[in-house]
SELUM-884512 format. One record per atom (N, C-alpha, C, CB): z, x, y. Coordinates in pm, whole numbers, plus 50000, padded with zeros to 5 digits. Atoms other than C-alpha are relative to their C-alpha. Glycine has a CB too. Layout:
BEGIN
ZXY
...
REM end
This chain:
BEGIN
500764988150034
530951268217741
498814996249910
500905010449931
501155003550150
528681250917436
498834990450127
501084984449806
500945003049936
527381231217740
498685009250073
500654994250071
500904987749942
526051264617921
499435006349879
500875011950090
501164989150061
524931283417621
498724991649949
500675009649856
501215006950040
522541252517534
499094997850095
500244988549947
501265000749922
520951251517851
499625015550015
500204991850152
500264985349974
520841291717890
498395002949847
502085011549962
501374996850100
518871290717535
498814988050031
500504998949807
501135006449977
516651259617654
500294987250106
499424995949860
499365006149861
517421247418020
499284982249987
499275011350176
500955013650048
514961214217884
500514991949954
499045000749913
499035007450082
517721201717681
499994987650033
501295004250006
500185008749953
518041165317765
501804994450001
498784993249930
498865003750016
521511147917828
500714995649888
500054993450066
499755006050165
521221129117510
500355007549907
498914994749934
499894992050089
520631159017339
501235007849980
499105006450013
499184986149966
523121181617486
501484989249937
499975007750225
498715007550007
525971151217453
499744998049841
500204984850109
499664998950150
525311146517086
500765012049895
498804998949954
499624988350067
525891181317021
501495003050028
499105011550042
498815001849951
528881180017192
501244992650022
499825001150056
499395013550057
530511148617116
500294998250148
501424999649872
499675008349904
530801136417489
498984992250081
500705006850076
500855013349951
528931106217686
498845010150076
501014986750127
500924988749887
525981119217869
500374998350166
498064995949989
499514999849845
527871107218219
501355012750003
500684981250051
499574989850012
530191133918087
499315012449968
500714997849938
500394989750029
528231156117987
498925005950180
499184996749836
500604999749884
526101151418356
500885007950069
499714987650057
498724998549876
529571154418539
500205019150004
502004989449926
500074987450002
530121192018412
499285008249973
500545002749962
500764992149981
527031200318419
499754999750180
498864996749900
499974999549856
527221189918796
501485011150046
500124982150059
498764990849959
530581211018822
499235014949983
501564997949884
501074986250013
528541242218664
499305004850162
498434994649879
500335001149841
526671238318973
500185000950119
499864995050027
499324995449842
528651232219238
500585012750014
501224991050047
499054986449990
530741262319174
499195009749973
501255001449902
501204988349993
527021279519103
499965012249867
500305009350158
500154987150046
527741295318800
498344994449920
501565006649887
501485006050010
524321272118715
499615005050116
499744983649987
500534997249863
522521286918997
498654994050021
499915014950025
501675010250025
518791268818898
499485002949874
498535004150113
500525001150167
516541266318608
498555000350031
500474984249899
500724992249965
513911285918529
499195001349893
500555009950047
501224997850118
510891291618247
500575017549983
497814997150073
499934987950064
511761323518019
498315008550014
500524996049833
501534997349980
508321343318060
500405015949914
499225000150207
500544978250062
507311379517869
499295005150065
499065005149856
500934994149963
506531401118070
498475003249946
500555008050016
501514985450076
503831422917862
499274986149993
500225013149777
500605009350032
502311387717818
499224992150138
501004992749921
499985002649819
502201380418224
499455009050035
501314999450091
501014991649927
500411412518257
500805010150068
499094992050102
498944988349932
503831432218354
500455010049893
501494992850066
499524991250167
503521458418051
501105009050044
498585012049913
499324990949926
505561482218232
501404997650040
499325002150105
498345001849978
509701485618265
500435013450038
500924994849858
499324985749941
511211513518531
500804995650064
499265010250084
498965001449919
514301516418671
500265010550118
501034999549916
500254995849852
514511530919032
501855006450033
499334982450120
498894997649980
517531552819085
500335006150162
500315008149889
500544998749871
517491556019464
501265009050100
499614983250057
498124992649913
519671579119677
499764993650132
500305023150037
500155006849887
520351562419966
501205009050171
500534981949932
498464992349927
522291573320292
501264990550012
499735005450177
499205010149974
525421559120375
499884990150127
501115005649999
500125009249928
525661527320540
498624993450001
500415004250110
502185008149988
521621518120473
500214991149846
497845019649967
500105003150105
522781510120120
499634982450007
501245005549933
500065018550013
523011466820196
498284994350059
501564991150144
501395002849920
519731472020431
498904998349878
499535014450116
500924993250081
518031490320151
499854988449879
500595016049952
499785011350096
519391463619902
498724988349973
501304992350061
500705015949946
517751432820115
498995004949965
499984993050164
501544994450038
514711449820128
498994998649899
500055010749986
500464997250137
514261458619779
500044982649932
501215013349912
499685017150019
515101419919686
499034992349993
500724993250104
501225007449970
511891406419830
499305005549969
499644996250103
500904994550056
510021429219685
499074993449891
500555009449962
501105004550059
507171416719454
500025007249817
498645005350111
499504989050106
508241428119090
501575010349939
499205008650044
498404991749976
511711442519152
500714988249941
500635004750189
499535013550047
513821420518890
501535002250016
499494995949838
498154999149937
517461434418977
500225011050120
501265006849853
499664996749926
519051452619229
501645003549990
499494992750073
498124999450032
522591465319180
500175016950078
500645000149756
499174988149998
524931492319365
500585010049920
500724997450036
499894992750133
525801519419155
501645016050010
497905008249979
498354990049989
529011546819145
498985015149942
501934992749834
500754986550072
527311583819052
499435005150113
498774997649875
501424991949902
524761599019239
499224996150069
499065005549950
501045004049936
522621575219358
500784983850026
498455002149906
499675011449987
523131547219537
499974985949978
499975000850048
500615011650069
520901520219389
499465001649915
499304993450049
501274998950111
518931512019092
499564990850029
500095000849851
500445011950003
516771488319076
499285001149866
499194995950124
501105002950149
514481473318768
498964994550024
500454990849886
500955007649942
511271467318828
498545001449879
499775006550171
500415003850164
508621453318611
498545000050061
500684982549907
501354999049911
504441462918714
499135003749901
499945010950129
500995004050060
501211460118551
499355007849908
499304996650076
500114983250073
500991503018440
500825008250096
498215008049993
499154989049947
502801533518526
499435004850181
499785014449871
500154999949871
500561538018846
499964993150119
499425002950002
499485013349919
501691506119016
501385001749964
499354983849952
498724994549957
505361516618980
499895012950083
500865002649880
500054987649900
504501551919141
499154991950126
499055016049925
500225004649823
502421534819425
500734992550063
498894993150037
498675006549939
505131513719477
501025007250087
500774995649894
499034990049939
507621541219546
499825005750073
500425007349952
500124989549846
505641563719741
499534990450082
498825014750007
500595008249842
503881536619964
501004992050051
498644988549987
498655010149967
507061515619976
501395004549984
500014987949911
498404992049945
510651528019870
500225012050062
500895003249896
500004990949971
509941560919955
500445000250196
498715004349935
500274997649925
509021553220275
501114985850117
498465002349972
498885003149937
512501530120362
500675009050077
500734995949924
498804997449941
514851537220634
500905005649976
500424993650020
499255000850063
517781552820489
499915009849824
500014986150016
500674993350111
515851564220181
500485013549951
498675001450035
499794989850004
516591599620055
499255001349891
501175003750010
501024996750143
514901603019694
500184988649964
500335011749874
500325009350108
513861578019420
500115011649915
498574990850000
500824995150127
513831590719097
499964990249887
500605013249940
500295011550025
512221566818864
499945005949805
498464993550105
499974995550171
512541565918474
499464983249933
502155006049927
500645011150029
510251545818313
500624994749845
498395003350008
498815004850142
510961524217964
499035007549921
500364979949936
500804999050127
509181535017633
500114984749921
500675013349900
500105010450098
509921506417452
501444988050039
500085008649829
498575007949946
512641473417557
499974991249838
499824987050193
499165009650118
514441460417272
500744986350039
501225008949937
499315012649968
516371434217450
499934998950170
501665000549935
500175003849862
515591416017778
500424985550021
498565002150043
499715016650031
517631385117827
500885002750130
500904992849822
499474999649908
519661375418172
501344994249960
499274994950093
498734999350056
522671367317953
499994989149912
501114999850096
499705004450175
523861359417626
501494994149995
499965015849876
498464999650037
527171339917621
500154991349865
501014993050130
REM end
């Protein structure tokens, strides 16, 4: 676990580094970082970026009613999208949310009506934008 939370806070780490901290060889410390891997809970490695700094000031989440059976279509779809940073099934009212991250408030609405709106399957969006994000991290262990 001390191996994953040191590359999660700085995937750059170096073997040397990571095995000092950890008191094991760096061919041990390689080996389960190659196990991480195989079993994918390392899935790749990636540059932390800020949005608002990238030019993505903007944070809305997409609560999407979907019909039944379009929900996995609607999923894929949304996935490749350009900006769309999660995608998750949901229990309530609506069948998807998504999170999606765009440049001002009228590049999330042209999004929706020129694009989710106008999915397969589709039934409403309703979209709730952020005011302010306090914490944006893809996990903290």
């Amino acid at each position: 676990m001390k191996i994953l939370k040191m590359l999660i806070e700085d995937g750059r780490e170096t073997l040397d580094e990571i095995s000092g901290e950890v008191g094991l060889s760096t061919s041990g410390v390689r080996r389960r970082i190659k196990i991480l891997e195989d079993e994918e809970i390392i899935q790749g490695y990636s540059a932390k970026v800020d949005p608002k700094k990238a030019g993505y000031d903007i944070a809305a989440f997409l609560n999407i009613d979907v019909n039944s059976g379009e929900t996995g279509r609607v999923a894929g779809v949304l996935k490749q999208c350009k900006g769309v940073c999660e995608v998750h099934k949901t229990t309530g009212n609506h069948g998807l949310i998504a999170k999606v991250r765009a440049e001002d408030r009228g590049s999330v609405s042209k999004f929706v009506e020129d694009r989710v709106s106008t999915y397969q399957g589709v039934k409403d969006v309703d979209i709730t934008m952020t005011m302010e994000t306090y914490k944006e991290e893809m996990l903290d262990v």
